[in-house]
N, C-alpha and C positions, 0 to 999 in steps of 0.2 A: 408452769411445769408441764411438759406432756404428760399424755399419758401413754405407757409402752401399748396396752393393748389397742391405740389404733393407727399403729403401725401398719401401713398399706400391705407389709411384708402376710401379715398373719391376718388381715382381711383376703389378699387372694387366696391362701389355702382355703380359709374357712370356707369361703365360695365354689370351691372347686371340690370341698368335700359336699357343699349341700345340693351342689350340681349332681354330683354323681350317685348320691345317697335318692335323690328325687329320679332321676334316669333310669336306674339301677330297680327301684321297686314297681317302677313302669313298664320296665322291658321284664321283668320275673314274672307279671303278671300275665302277660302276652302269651310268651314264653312257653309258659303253664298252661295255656290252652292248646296249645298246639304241640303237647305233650313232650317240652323237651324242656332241661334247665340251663340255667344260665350258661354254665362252662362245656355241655352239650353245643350251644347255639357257637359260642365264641369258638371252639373247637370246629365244627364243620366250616366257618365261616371264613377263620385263620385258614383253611386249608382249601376250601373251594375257591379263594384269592390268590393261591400259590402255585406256583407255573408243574404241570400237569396233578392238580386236584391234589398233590401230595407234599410234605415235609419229613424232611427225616425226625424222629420222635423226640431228638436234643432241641433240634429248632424249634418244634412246637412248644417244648418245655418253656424255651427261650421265651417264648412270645404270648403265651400264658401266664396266669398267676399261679402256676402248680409246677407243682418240684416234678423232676422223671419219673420216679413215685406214681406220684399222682397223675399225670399222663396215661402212665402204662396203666393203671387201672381204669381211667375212663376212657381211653382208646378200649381196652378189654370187653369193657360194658357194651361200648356202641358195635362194636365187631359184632358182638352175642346179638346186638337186636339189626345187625344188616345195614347199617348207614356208612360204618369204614369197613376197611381191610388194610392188612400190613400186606407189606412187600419189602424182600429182601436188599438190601442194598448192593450193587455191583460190585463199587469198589470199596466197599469195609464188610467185611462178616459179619461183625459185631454190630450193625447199625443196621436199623428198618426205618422203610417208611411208613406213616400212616398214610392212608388214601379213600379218599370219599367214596363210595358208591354213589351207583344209580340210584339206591332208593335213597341215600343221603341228599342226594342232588333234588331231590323228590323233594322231601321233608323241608329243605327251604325254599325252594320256588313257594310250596306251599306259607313258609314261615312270612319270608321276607315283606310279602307287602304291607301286612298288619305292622311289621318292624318299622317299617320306613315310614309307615303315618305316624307313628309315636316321632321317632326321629325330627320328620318334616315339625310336626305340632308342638314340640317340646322342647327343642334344639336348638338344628338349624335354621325352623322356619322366625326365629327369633331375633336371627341374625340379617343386616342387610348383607349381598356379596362382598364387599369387603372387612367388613365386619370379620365374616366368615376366615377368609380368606386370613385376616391378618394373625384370628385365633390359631385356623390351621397351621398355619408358620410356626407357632408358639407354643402350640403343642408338641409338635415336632424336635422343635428343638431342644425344649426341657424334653419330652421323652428321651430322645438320642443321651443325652447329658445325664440322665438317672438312669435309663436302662438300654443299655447301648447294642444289647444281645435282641432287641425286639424286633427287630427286621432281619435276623438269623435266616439264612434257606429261604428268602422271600422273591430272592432275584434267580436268575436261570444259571445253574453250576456246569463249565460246561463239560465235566468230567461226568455229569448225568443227562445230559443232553445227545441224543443223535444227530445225526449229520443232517436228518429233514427238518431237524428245528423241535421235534417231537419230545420233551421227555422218557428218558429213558424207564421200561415199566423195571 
């Protein structure tokens, strides 16, 4: 008789939860020295990826683990200490975007290299290139398939875009 609990199905979650649980308390700890938290780091990082430093505050939502709620409040927070700014949107009243700053821009040059040794040492450096490559695929994919809003405002709109190719402020 099998047994249901070793079901390949509920071995991958379990791995994927002790992946991320093991990542997750590595990168908090980094993090924490360089005085910023988790959803700090993923917020500047979501948006200094996104075509002119900015997303509208729905996308971010989208691509966060935090409701607009919660957004709007740790956009709020980082605004107060100089890392974002909003900006109005052109063609919706009702919608802003967030936007990095300089000194945000600052704050991870400063973050990021410390980030990507944990990365390199923890991660990817675990993976050979393909390896890598085949998870990246497969990450992708189930993300798309559970959370399809994650790549929201990621690509260039071109109803915010200028004619020089520049995001529109």
């Amino acid at each position: 008789m099998t047994n249901v609990f070793d079901d390949p199905r509920i071995t991958a979650v379990g791995l994927l939860y002790e992946v991320h649980a093991g990542l997750s308390a590595r990168f908090a700890a980094q993090l924490d020295e360089q005085g910023l938290s988790v959803v700090e780091f993923e917020v500047l990082t979501r948006l200094a990826r996104s075509p002119g430093n900015q997303l509208r505050m729905t996308d971010l939502a989208a691509q966060t683990s935090l409701s607009t709620s919660g957004v709007t409040r740790v956009v709020d927070r980082m605004e107060r200490d100089g890392l974002l700014t909003r900006r109005a949107c052109p063609s919706d009243r009702r919608s802003s975007f967030a936007v990095v700053t300089a000194a945000g821009m600052q704050r991870l040059d400063e973050t990021l290299p410390g980030h990507l040794r944990i990365i390199e040492q923890w991660f990817t450096g675990q993976l050979d290139p393909e390896a890598l490559a085949a998870l990246l695929d497969g990450l992708r994919r189930v993300r798309d398939a559970v959370h399809p809003c994650a790549t929201a405002g990621s690509t260039d709109d071109p109803e915010e875009v200028a004619a020089d190719g520049a995001a529109r402020p």
